[in-house]
PDB file of the backbone (N, CA, C, O) and the ligand in Angstrom, with CONECT records:
HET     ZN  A 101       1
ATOM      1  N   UNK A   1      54.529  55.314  33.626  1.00  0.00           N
ATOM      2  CA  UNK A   1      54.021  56.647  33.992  1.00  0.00           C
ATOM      3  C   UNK A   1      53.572  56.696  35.449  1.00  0.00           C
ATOM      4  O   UNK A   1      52.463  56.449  35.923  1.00  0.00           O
ATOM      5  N   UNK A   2      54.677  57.065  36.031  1.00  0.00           N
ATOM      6  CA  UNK A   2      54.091  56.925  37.680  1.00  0.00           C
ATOM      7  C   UNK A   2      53.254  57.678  38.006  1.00  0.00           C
ATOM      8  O   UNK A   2      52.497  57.316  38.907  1.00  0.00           O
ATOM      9  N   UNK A   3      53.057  59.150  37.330  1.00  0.00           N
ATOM     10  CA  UNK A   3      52.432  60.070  37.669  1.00  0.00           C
ATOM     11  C   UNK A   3      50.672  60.250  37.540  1.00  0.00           C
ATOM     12  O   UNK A   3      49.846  61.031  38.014  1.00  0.00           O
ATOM     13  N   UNK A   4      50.627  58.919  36.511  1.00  0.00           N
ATOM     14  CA  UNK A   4      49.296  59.078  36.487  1.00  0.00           C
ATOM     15  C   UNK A   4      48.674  58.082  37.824  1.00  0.00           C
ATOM     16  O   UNK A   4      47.464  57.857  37.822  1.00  0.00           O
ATOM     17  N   UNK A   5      49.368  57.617  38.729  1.00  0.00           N
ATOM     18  CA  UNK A   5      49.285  56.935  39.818  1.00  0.00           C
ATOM     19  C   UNK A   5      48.782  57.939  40.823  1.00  0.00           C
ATOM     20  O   UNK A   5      47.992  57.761  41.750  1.00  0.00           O
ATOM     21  N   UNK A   6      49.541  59.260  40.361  1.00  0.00           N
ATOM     22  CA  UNK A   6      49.137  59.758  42.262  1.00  0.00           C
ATOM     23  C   UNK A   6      48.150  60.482  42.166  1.00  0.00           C
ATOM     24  O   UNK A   6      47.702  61.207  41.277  1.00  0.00           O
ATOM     25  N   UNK A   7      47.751  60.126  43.514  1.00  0.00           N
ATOM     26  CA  UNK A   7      46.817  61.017  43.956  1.00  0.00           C
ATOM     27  C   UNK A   7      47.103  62.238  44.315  1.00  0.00           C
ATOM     28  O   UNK A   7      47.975  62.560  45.121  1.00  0.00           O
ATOM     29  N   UNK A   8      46.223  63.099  43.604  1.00  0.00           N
ATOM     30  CA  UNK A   8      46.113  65.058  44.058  1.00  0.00           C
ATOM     31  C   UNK A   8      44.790  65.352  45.139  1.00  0.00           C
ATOM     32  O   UNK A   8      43.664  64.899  44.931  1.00  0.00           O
ATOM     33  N   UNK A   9      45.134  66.152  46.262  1.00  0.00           N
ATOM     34  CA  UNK A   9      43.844  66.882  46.615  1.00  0.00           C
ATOM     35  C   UNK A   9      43.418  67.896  45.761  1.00  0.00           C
ATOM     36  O   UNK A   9      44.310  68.606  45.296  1.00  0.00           O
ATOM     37  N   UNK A  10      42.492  68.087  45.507  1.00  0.00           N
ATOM     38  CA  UNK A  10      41.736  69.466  45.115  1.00  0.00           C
ATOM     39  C   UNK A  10      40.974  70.265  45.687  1.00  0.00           C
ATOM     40  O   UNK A  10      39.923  69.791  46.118  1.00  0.00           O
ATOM     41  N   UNK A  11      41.173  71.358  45.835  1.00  0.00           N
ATOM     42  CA  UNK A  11      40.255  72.039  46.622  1.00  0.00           C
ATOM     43  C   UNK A  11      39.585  73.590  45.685  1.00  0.00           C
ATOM     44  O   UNK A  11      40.038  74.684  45.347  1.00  0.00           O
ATOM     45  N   UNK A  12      37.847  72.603  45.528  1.00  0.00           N
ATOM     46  CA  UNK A  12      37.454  73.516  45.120  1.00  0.00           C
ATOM     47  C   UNK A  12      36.615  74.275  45.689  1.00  0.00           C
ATOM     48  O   UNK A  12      35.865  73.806  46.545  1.00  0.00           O
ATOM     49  N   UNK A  13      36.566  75.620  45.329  1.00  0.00           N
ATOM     50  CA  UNK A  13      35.876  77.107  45.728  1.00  0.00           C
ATOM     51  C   UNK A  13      34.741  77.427  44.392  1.00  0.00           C
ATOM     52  O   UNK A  13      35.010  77.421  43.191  1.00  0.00           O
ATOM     53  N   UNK A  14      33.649  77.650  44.931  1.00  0.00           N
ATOM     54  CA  UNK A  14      32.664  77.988  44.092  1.00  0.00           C
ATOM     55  C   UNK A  14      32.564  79.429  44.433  1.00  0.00           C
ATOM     56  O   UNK A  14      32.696  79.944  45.543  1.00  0.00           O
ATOM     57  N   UNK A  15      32.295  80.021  43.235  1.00  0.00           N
ATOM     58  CA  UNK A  15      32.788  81.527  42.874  1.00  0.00           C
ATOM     59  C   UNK A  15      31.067  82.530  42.692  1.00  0.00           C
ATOM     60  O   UNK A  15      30.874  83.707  42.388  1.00  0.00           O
ATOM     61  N   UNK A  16      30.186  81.513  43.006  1.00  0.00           N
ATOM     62  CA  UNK A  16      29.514  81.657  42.976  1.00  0.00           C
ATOM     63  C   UNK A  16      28.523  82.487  44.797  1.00  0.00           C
ATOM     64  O   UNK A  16      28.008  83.572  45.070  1.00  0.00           O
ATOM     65  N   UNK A  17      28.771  81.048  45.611  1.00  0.00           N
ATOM     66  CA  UNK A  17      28.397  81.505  46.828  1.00  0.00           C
ATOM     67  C   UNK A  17      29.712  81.157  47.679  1.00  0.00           C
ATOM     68  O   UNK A  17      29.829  81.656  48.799  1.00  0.00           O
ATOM     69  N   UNK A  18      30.317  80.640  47.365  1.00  0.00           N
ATOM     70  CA  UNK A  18      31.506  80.274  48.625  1.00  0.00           C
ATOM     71  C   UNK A  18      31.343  79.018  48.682  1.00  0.00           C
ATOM     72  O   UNK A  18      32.208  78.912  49.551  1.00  0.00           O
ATOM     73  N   UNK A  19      31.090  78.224  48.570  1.00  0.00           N
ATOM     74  CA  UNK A  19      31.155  77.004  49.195  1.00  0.00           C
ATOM     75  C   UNK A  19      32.825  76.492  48.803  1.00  0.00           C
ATOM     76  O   UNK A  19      33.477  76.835  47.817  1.00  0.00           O
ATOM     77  N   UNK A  20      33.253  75.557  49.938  1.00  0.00           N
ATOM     78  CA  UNK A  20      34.629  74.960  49.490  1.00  0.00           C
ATOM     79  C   UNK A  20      34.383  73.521  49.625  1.00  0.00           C
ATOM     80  O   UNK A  20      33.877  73.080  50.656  1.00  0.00           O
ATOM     81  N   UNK A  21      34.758  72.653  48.502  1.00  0.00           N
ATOM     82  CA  UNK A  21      34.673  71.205  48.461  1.00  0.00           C
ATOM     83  C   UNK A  21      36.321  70.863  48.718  1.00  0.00           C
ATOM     84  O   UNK A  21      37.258  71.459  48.188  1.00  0.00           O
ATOM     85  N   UNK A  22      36.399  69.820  49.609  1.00  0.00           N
ATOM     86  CA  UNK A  22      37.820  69.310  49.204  1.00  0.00           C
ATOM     87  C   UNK A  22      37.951  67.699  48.479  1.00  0.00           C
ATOM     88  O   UNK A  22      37.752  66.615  49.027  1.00  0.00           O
ATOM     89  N   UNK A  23      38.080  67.791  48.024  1.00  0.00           N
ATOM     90  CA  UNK A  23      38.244  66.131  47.366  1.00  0.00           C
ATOM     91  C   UNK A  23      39.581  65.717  46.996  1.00  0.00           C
ATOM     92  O   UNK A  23      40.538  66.282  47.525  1.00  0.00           O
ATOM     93  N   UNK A  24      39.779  64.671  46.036  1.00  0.00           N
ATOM     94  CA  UNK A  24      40.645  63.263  46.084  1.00  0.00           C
ATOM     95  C   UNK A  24      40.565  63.270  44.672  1.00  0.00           C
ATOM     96  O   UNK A  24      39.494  63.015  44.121  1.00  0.00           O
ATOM     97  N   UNK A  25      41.901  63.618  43.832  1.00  0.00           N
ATOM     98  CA  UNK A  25      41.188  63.180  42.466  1.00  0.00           C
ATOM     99  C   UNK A  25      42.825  62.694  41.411  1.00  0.00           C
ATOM    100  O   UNK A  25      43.998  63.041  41.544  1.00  0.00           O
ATOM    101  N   UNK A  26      42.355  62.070  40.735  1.00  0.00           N
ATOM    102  CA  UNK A  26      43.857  61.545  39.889  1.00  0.00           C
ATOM    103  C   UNK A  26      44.112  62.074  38.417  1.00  0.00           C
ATOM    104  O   UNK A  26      43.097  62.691  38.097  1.00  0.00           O
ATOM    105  N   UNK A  27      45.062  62.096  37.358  1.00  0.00           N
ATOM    106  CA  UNK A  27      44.265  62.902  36.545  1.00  0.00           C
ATOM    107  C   UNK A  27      44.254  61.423  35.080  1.00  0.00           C
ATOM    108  O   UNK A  27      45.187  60.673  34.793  1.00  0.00           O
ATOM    109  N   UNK A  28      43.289  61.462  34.650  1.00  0.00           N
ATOM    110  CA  UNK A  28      42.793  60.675  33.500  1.00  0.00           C
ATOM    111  C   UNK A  28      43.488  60.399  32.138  1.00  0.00           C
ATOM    112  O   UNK A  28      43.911  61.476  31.718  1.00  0.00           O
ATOM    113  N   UNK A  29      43.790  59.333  31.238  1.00  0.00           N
ATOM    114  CA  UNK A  29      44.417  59.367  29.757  1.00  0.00           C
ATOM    115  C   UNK A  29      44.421  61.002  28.968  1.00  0.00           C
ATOM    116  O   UNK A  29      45.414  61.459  28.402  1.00  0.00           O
ATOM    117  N   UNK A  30      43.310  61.600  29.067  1.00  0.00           N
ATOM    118  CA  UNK A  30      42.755  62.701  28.798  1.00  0.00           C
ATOM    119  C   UNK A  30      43.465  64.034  29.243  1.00  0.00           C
ATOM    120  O   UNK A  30      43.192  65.157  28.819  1.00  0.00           O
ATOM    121  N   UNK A  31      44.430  63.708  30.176  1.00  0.00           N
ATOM    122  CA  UNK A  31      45.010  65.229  31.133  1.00  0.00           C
ATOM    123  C   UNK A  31      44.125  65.868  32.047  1.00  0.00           C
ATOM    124  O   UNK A  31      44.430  66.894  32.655  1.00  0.00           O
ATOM    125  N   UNK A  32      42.640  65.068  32.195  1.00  0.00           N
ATOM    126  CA  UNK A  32      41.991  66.107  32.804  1.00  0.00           C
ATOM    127  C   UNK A  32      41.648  65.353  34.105  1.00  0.00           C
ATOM    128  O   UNK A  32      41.613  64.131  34.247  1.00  0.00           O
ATOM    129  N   UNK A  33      41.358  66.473  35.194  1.00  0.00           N
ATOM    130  CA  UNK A  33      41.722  65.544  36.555  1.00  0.00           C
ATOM    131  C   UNK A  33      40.265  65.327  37.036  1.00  0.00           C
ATOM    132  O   UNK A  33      39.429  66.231  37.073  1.00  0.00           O
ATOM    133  N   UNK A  34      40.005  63.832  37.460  1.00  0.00           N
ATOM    134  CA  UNK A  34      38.934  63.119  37.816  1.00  0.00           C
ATOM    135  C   UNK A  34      38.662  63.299  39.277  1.00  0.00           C
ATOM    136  O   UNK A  34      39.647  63.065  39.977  1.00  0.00           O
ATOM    137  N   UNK A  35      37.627  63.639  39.887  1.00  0.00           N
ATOM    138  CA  UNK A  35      37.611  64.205  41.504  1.00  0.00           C
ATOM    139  C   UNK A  35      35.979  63.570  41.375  1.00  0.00           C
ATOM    140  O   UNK A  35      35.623  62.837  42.298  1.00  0.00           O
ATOM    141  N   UNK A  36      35.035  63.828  40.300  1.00  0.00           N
ATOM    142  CA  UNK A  36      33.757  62.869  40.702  1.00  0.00           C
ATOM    143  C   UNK A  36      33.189  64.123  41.172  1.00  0.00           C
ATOM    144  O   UNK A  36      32.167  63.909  41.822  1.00  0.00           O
ATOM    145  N   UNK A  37      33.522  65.503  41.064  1.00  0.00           N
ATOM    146  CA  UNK A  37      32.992  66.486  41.461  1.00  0.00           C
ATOM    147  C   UNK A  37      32.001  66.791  40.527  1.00  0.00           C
ATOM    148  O   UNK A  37      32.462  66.510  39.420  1.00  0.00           O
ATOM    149  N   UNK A  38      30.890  67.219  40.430  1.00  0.00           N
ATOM    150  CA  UNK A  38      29.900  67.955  39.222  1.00  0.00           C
ATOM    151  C   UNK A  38      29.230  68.785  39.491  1.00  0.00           C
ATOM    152  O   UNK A  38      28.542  69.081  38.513  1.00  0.00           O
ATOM    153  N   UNK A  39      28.975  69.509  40.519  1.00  0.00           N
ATOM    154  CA  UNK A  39      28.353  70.976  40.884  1.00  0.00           C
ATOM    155  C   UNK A  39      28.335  70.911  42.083  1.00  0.00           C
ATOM    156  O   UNK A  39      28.553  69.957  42.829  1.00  0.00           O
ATOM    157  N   UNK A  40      27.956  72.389  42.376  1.00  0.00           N
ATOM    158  CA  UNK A  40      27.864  72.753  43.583  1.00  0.00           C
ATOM    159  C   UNK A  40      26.552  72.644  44.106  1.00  0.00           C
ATOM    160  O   UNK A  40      25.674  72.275  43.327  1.00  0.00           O
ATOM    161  N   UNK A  41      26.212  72.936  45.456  1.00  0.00           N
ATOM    162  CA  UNK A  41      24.578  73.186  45.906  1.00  0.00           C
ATOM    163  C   UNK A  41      24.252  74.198  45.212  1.00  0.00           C
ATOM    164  O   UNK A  41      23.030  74.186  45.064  1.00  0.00           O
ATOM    165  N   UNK A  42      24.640  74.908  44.804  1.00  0.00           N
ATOM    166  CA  UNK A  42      24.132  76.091  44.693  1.00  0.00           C
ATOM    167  C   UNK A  42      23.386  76.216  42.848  1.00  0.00           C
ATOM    168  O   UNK A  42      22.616  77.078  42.426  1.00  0.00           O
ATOM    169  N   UNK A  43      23.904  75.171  42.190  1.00  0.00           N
ATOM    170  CA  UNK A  43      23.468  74.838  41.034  1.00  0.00           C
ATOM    171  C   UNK A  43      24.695  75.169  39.896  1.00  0.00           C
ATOM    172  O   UNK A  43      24.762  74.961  38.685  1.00  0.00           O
ATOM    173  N   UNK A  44      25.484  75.687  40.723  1.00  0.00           N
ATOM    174  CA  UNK A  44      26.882  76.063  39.532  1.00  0.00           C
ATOM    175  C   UNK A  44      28.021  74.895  39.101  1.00  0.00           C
ATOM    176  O   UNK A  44      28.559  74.123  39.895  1.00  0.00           O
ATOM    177  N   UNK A  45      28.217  74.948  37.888  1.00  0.00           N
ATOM    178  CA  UNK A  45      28.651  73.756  37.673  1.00  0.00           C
ATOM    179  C   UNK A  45      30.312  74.320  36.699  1.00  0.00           C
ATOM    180  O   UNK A  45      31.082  73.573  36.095  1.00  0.00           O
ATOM    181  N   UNK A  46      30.381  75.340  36.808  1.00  0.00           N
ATOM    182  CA  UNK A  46      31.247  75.763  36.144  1.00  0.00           C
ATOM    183  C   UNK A  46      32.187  77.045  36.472  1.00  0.00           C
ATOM    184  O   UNK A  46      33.110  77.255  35.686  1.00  0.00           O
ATOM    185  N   UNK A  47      32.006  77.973  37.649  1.00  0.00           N
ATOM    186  CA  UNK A  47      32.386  78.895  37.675  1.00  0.00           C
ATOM    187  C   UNK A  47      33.034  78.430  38.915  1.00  0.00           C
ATOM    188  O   UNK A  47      32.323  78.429  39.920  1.00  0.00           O
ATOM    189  N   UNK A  48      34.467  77.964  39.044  1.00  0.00           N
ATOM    190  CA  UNK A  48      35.309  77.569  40.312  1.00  0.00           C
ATOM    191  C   UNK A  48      36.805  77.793  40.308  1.00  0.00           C
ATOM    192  O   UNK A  48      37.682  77.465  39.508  1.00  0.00           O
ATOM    193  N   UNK A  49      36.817  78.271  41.134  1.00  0.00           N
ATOM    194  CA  UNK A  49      38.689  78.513  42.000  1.00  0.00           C
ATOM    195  C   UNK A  49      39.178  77.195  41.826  1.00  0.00           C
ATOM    196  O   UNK A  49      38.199  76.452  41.758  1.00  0.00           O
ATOM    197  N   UNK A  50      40.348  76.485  41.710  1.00  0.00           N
ATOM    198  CA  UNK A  50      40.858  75.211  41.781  1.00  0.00           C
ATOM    199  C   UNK A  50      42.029  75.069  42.205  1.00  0.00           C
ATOM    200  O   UNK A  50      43.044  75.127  41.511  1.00  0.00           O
ATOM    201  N   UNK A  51      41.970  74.867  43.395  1.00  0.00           N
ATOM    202  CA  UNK A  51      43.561  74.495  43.767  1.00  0.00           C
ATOM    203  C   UNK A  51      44.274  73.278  43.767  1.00  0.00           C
ATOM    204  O   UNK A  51      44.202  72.866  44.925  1.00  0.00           O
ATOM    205  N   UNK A  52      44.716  72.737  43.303  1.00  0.00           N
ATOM    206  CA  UNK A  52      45.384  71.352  43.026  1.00  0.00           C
ATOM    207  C   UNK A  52      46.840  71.295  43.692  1.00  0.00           C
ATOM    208  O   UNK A  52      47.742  72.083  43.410  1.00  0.00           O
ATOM    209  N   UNK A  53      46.939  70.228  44.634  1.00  0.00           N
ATOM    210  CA  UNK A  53      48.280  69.997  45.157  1.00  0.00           C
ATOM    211  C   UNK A  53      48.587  68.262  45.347  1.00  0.00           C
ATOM    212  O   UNK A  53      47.721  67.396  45.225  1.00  0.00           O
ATOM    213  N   UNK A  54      50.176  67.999  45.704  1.00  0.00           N
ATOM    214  CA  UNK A  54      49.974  66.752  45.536  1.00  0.00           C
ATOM    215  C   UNK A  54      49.365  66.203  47.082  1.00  0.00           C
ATOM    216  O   UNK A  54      49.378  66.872  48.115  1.00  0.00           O
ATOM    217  N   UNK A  55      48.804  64.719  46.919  1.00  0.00           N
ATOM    218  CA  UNK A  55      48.681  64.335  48.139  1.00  0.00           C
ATOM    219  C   UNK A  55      49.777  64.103  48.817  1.00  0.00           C
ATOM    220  O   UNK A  55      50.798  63.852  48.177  1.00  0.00           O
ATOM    221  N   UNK A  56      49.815  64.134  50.222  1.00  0.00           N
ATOM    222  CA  UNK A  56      51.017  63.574  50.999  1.00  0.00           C
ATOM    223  C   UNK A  56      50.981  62.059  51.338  1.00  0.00           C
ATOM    224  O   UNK A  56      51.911  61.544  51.958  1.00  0.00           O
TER     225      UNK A  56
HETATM  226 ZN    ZN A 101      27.986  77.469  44.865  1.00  0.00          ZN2+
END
């Protein structure tokens, strides 16, 4: 499974105040993609834009 090898950027948008995180994340046995992200400053931990692309 090569695919669980690569690395994706993510770029998340909090929908809350704006803030944009960009991170590094791969995606897990689970399907779900690991970035180590868990909230924003702003205290929101759930309401986000997600853009996912591959890394270059
Ligand atoms: Zn926020």
């Amino acid at each position: 499974m090569p695919q669980a090898k690569q690395r994706y950027k993510v770029i998340i948008r909090c929908k809350n105040c704006g803030e944009k995180y960009i991170l590094r994340g791969r995606y897990n046995e689970d399907g779900g993609l690991d970035t180590g992200f868990k909230r924003c400053v702003c205290g929101n931990e759930a309401n986000f834009d997600e853009d996912v692309s591959l890394e270059e």
